[in-house]
C-alpha positions in Angstrom: 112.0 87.8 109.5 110.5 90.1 112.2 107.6 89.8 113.8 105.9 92.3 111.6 107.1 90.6 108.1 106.0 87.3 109.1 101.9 89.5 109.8 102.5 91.4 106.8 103.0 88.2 104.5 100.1 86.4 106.5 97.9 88.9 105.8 98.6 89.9 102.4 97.0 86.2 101.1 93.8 87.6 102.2 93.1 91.4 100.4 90.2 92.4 102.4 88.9 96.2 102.6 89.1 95.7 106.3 92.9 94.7 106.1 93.8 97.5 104.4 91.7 99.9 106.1 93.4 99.0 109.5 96.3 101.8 108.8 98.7 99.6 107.3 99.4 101.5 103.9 99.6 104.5 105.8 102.2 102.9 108.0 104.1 101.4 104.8 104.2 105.2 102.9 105.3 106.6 105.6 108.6 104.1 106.1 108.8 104.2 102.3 109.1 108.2 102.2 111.6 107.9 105.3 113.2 105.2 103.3 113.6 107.4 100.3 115.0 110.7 102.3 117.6 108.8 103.4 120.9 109.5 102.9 123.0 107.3 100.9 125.6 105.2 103.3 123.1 104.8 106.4 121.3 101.9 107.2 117.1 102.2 106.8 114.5 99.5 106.9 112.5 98.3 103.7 108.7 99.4 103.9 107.7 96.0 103.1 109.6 93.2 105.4 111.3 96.0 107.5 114.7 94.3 107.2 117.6 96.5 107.8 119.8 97.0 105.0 122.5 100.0 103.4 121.2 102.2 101.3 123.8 101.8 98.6 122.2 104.2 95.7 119.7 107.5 96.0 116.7 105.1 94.7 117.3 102.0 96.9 114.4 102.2 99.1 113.5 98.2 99.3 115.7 95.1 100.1 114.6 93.1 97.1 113.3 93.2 93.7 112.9 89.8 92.9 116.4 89.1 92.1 117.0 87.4 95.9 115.6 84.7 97.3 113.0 85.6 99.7 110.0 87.7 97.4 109.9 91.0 95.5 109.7 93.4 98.1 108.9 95.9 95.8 106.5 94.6 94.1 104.4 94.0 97.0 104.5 97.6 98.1 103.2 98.9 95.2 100.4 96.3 94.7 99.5 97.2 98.4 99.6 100.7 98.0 98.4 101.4 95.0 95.0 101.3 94.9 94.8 100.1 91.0 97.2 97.1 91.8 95.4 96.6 94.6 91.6 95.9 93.3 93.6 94.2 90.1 95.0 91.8 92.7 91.5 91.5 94.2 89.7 90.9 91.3 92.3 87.7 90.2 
């Protein structure tokens, strides 16, 4: 991984309001939305790890669901970016 995964799963252990008030969701939407307007058959970067991969399908946005080894990259967008996930995860 990149020097930005490897901050991105260090930081994630510990869901602080000042981590996530540091611009990093805003970041993450914004690859995720560039991500999505992709056409399908070029190469884009997951919003969560940034690893380069094809998009393959009009919904493949993320490198992983789970099914790889490696993490759920999807999973961990959504629990960082949604604010609901996010104080759930908190809260745990």
């Amino acid at each position: 991984m990149g020097d930005e995964a490897d901050r991105l799963n260090d930081e994630t252990e510990d869901l602080s309001e000042d981590y996530f008030d540091s611009g990093l969701v805003a970041s993450m939407v914004q690859k995720y939305n560039a991500a999505r307007t992709a056409s399908i058959g070029s190469v884009i970067r997951c919003p969560t790890c940034y690893r380069q991969h094809q998009k393959t399908t009009y919904h493949k946005v993320f490198c992983s669901n789970g099914r790889r080894r490696g993490g759920n990259c999807k999973d961990r967008y959504w629990n960082i970016v949604d604010d609901t996930r996010r104080d759930r995860a908190r809260n745990q």
